[in-house]
Backbone as a chain_set.jsonl record, in Angstrom:
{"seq": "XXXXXXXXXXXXXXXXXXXXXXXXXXXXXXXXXXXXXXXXXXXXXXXXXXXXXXXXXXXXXXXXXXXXXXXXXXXXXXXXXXXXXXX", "coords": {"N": [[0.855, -1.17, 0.0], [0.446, 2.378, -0.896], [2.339, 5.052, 0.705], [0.227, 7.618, 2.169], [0.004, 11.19, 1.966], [-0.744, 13.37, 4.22], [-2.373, 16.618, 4.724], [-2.159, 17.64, 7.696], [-3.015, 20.248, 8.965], [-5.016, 21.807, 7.052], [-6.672, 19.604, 6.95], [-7.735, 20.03, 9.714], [-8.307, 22.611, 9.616], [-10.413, 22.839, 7.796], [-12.174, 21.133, 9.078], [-12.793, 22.902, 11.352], [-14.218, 24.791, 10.558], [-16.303, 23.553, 9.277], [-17.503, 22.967, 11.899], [-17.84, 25.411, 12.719], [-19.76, 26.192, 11.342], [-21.499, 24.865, 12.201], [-22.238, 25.2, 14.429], [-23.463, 28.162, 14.503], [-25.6, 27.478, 12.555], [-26.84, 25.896, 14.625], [-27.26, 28.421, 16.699], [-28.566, 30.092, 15.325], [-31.159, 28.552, 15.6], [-31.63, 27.768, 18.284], [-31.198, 29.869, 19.75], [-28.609, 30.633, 21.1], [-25.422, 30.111, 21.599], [-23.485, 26.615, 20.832], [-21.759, 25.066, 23.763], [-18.61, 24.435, 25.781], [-18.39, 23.362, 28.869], [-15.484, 23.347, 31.322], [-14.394, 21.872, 33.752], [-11.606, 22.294, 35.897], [-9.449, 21.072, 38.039], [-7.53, 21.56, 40.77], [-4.372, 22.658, 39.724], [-2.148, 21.55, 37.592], [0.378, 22.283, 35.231], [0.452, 20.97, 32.274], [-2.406, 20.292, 31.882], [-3.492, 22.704, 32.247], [-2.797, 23.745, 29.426], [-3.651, 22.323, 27.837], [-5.977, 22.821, 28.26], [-6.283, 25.47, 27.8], [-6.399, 25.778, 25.327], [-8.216, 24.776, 24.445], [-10.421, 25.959, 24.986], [-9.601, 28.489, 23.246], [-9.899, 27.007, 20.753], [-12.833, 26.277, 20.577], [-13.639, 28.866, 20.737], [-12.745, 30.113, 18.717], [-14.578, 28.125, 16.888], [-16.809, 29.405, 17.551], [-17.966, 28.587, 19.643], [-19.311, 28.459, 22.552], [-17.77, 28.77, 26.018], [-16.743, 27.974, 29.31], [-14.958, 27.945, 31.899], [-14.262, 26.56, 34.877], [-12.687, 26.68, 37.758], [-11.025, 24.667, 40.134], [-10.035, 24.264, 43.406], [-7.234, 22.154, 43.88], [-7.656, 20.914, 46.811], [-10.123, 20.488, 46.942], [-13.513, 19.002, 48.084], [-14.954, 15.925, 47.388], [-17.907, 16.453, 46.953], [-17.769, 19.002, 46.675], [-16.969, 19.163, 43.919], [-18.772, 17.5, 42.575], [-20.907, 19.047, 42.503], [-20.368, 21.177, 40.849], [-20.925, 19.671, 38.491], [-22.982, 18.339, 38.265], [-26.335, 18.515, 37.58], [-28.643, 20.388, 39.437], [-31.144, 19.101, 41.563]], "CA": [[0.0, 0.0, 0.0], [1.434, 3.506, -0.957], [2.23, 6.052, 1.527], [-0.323, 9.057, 1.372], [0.197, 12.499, 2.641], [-2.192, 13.764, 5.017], [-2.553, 17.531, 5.52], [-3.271, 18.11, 8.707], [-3.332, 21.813, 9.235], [-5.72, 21.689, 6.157], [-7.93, 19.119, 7.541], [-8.029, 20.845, 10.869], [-9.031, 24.366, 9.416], [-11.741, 22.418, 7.213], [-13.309, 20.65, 10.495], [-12.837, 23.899, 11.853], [-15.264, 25.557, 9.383], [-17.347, 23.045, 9.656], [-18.09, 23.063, 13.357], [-18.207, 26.372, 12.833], [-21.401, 26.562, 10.571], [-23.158, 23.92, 12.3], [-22.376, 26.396, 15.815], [-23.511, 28.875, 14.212], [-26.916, 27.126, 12.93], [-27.567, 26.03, 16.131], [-27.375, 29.456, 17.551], [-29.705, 30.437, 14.479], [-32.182, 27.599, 15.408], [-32.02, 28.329, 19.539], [-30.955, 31.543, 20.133], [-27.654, 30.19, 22.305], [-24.568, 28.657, 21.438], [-23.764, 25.536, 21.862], [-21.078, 25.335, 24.559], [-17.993, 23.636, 26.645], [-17.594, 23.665, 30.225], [-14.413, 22.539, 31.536], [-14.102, 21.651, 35.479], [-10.166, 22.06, 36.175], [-9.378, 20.548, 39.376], [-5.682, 21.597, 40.458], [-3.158, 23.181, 38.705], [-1.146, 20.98, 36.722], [0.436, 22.581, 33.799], [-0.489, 20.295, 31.197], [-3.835, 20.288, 32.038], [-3.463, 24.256, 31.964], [-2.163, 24.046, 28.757], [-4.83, 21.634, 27.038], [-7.377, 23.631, 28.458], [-6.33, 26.718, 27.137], [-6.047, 25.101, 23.303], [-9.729, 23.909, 24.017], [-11.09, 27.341, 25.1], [-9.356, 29.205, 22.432], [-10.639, 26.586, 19.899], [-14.35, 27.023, 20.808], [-13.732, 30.554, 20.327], [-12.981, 29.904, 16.508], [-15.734, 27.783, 16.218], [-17.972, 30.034, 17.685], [-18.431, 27.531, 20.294], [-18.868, 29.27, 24.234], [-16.808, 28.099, 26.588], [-16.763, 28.131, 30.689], [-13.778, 27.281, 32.899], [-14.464, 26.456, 36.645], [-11.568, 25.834, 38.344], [-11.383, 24.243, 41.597], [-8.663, 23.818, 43.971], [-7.101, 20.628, 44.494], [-8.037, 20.435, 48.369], [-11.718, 20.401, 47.112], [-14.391, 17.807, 48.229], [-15.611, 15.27, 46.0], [-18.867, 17.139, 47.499], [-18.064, 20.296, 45.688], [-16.692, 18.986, 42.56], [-20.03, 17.406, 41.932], [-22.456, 19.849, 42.842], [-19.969, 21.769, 39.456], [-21.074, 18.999, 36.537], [-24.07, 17.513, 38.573], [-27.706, 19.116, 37.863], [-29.807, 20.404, 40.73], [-32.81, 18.426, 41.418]], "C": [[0.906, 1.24, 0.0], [1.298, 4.416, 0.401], [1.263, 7.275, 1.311], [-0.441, 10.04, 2.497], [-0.802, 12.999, 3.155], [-1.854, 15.395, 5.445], [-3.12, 18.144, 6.755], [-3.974, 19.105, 9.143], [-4.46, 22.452, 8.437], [-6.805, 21.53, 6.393], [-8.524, 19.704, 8.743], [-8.754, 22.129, 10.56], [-10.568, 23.626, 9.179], [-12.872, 22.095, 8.372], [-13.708, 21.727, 10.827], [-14.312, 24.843, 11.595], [-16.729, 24.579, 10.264], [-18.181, 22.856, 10.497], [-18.547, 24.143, 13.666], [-19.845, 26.878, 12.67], [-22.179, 26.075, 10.948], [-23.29, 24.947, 13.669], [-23.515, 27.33, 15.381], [-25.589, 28.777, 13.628], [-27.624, 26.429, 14.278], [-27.548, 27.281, 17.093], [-28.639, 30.17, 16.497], [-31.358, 29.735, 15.282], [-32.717, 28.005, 16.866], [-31.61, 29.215, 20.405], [-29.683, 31.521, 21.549], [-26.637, 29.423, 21.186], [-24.141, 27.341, 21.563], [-21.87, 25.862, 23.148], [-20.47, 24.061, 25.185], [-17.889, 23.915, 27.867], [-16.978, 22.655, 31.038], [-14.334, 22.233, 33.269], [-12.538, 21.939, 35.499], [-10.029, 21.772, 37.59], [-7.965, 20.606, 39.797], [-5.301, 22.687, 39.772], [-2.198, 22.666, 37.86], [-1.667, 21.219, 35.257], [0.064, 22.248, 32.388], [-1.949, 20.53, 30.784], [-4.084, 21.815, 31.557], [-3.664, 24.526, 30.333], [-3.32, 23.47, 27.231], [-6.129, 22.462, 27.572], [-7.691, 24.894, 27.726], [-6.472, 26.89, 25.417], [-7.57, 25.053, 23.2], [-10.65, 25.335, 24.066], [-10.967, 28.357, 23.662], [-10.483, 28.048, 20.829], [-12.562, 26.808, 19.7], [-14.435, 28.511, 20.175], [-13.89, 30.876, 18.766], [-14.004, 29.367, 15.969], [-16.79, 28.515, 16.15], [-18.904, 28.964, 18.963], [-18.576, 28.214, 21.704], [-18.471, 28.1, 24.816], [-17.264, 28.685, 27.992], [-15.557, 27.444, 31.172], [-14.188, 27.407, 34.073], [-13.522, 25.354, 37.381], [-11.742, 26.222, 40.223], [-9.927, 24.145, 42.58], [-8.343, 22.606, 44.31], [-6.873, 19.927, 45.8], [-9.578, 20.002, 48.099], [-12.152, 19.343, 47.336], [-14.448, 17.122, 47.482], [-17.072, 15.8, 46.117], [-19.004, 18.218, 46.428], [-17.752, 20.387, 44.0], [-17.833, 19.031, 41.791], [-21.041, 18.156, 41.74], [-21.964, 21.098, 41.322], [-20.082, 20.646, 38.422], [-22.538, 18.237, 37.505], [-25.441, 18.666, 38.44], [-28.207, 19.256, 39.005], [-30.707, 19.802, 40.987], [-33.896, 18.937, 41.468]], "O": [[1.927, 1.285, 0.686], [0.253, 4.456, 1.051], [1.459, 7.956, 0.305], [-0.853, 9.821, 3.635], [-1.839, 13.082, 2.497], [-1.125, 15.552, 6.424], [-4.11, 18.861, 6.9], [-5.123, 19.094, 9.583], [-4.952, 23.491, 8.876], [-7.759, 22.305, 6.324], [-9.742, 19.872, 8.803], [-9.683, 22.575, 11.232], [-11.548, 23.701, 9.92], [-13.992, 22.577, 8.537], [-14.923, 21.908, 10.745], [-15.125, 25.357, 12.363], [-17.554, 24.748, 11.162], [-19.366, 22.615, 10.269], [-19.4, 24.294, 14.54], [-20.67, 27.503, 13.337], [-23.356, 26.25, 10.636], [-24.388, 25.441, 13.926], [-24.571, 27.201, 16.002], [-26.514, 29.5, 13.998], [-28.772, 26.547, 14.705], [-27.835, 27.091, 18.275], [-29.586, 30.746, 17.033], [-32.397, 30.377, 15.433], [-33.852, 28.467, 16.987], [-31.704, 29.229, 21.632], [-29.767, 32.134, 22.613], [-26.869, 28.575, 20.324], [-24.506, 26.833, 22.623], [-21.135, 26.847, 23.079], [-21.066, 22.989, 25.288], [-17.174, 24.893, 28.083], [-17.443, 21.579, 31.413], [-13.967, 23.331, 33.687], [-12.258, 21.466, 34.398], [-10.717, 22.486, 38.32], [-7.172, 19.814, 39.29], [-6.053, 23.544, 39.308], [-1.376, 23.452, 37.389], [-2.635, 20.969, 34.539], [-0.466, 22.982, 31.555], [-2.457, 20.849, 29.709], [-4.8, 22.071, 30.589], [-4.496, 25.338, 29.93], [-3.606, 23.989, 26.152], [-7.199, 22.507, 26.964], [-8.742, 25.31, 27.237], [-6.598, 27.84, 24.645], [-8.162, 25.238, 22.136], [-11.466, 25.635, 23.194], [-11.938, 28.873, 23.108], [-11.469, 28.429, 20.197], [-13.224, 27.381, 18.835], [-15.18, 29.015, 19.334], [-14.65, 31.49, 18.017], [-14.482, 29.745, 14.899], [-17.604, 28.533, 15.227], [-20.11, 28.735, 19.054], [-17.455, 28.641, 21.981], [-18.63, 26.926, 24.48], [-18.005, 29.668, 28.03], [-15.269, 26.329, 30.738], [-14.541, 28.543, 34.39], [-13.484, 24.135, 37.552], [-12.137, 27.085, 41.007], [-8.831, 23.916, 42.067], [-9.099, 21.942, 45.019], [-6.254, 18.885, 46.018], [-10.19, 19.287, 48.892], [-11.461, 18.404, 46.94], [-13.917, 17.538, 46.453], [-17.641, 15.507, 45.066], [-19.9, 18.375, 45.599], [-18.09, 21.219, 43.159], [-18.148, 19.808, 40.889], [-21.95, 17.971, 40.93], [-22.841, 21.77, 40.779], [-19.305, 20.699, 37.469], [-22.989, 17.31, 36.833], [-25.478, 19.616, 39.222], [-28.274, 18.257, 39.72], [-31.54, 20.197, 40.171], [-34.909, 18.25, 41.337]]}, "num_chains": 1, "name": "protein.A"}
């Protein structure tokens, strides 16, 4: 099988687009974006670092974004009560 060249930076924009327009009709359709929200728990850099790639990306899509960062003494109490619904 031959080797074949894969642009990634290419394919990436294209997705890009694409996520874009569908954002973009779903903010047409219900008057909201759609949206990420990230928990960060801690501080480790990495984590920092992928978070900040994911925020900024949203942003291009047109995607909203939330960060709620926690400290890493927190409960497992208070974590949840940040990704768990109210009843």
């Amino acid at each position: 099988m031959p080797a074949q060249l894969i642009d990634g930076k290419s394919l990436a924009e294209t997705l890009r687009q694409q996520v874009g327009s569908r954002a973009a009709h779903f903010l047409s359709l219900h008057g909201r974006a759609p949206g990420l929200t990230v928990v960060l728990v801690g501080n480790n850099p990495a984590s920092e670092v992928y978070v900040r790639h994911k925020v900024a990306a949203c942003e291009k899509a047109g995607i909203a974004s939330q960060l709620i960062r926690l400290d890493a003494s927190c409960s497992s109490e208070t974590l949840l009560e940040q990704i768990e619904p109210p009843e």
